[in-house]
VOGU-3710 file (C-alpha; in Angstrom, 3 decimals, decimal comma):
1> xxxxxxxxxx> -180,678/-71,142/4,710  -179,532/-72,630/1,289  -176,006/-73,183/0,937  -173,581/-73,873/-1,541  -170,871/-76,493/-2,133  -168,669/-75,936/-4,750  -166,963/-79,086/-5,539  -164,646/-81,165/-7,450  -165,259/-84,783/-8,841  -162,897/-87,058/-7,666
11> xxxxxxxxxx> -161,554/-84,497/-4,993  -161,032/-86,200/-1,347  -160,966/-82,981/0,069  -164,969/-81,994/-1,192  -166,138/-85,673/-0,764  -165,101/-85,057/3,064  -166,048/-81,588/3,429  -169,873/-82,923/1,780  -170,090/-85,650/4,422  -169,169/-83,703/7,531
21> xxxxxxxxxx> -171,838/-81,157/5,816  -174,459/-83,677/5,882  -173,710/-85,025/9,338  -173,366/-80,927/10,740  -176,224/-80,038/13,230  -175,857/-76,867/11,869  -176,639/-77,863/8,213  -180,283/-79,062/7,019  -179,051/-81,554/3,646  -182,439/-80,541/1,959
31> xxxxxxxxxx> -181,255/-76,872/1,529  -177,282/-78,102/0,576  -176,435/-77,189/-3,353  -173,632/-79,202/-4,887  -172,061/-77,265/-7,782  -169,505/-79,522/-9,584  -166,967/-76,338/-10,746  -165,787/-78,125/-13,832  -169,377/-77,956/-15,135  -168,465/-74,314/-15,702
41> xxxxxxxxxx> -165,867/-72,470/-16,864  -166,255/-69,508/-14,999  -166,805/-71,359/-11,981  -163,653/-72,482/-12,872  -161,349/-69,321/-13,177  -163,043/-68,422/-9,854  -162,541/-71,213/-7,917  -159,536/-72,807/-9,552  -158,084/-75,215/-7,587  -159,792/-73,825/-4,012
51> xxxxxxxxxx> -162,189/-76,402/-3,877  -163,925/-77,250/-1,854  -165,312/-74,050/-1,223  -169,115/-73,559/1,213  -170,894/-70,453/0,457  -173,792/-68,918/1,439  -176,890/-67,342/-0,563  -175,149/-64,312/-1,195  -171,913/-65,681/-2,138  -169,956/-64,923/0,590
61> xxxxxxxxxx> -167,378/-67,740/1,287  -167,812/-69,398/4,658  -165,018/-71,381/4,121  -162,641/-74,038/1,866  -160,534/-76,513/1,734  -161,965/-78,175/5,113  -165,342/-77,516/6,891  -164,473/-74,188/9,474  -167,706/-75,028/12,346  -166,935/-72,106/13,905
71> xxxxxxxxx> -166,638/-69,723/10,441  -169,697/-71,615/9,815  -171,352/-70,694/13,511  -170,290/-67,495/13,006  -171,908/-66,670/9,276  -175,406/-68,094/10,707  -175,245/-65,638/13,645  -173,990/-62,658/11,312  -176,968/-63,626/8,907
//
């Protein structure tokens, strides 16, 4: 299941949310999009200053700031 990152350059808080991501048993890297939100500006007015934020392939946010396992557990089993 393809997921999304929405990140920040230069943010501590996404560069450690993207490692634990890659490192998660729950996570396969191949299917992990990076989405740097300054690219866009709609991206961000959404996200703002949220960032990190993981999402799923319909948008839903798992979670942000800091990797949730257990939201992210839970969003697998619910999908």
């Amino acid at each position: 299941m393809r997921l999304s990152l929405y990140y920040r350059s230069g943010c501590s808080l996404c560069e450690a949310m993207h490692r634990e991501l890659l490192h998660s048993p729950l996570v396969d890297p191949a299917l992990l999009q990076c989405v740097d939100v300054d690219a866009d500006p709609e991206l961000v007015a959404r996200y703002g200053h949220k960032v990190p934020v993981l999402t799923g392939p319909d948008q839903v946010e798992i979670c942000h700031y800091f990797l949730d396992s257990q939201a992210l557990q839970d969003y697998f089993a619910r999908s």
